[in-house]
Every structure is written in C-alpha cells, then in structure tokens.
NUBA-381727 format. One line per field, with one value per residue (C-alpha): residue in one letter; x negated, y negated, z negated. Coordinates in Angstrom, 2 decimals. Layout:
res c(A,...)
X c(X,...)
Y c(Y,...)
Z c(Z,...)
END
This chain:
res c(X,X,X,X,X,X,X,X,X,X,X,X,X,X,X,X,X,X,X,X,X,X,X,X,X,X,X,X,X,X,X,X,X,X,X,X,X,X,X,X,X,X,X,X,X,X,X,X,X,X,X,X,X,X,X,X,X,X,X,X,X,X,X,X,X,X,X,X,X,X,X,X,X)
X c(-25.70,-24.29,-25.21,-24.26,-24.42,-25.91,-26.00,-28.26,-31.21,-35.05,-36.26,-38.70,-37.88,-33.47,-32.97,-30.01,-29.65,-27.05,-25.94,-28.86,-28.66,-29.42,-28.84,-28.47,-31.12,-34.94,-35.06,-33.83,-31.26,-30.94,-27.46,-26.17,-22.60,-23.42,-25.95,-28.46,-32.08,-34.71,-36.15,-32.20,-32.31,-34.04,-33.94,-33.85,-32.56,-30.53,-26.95,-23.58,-23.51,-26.69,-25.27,-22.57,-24.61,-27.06,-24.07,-22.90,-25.89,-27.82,-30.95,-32.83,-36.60,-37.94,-37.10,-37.72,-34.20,-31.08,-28.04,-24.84,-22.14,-22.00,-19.46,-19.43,-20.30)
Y c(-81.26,-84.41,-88.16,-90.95,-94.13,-95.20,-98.83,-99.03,-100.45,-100.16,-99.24,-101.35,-105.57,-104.67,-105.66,-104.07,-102.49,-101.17,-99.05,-96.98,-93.45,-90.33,-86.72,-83.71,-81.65,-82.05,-82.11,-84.45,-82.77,-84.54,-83.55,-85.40,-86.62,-90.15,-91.44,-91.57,-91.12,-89.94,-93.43,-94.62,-91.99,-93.69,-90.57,-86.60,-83.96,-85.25,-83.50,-84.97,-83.30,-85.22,-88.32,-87.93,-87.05,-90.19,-92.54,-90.84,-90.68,-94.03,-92.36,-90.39,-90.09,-88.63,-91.89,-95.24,-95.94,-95.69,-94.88,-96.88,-96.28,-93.89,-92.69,-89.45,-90.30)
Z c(-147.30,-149.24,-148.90,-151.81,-151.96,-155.10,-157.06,-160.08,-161.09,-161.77,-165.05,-165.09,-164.22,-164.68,-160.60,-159.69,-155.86,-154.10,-151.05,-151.23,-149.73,-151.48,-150.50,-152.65,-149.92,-150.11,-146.17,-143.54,-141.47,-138.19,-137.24,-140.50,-138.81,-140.42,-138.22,-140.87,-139.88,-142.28,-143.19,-144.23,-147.36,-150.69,-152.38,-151.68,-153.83,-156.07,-156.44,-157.07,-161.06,-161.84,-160.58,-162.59,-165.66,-165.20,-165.25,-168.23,-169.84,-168.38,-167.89,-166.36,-167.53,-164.50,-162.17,-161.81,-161.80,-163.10,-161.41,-162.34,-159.66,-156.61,-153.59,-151.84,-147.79)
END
C-alpha cells in the first residue's frame, strides 16, 4: 500500500489545496507505518501511474479535481 500527498485543485471554482492524502488501495489499512487514520486519506485508490498521467495530462474526467504536484510518503 502507497500514500501521496497531492496539491491540485477543484474543477469546479480553480481553489487550489494541498497536502492531501491519497492511497493507491481502496481499504484503510490500520498498520499504515505513517500514523494515518482512515479519516486523514482524501482519496482511495488511486495509483502512483495515474498520478503521473493526470499531471501530464491535467485532467481527469472522472474527479472533481485535478492533480498538479504529488510526493511518494
């Protein structure tokens, strides 16, 4: 399991965010070795490649965001 911290923004009013967490696993895992609990992850099941192709590309049509910078935790 992978957690990323993401900076973008939303789709819809341009506010950028940042230092939300996302994790490439649809489940919370509890013994996550960053002290994360479930309600610190924004976003589940999203994996490092299409982080890397939403930057490229700038969009993603199936969220209400868009993801413009990101490190591995």
């Amino acid at each position: 399991m992978n957690y990323f911290e993401i900076s973008g923004y939303w789709k819809d009013n341009q506010d950028e965010f940042e230092g939300l967490v996302v994790t490439d696993y649809d489940d919370f895992d509890e013994d996550n070795h960053h002290g994360l609990i479930e309600d610190d992850i924004f976003y589940f099941g999203i994996s490092e490649n299409e982080i890397i192709d939403e930057i490229k590309n700038n969009f993603d049509p199936n969220r209400d965001f868009v993801i413009t910078d990101y490190k591995k935790l």
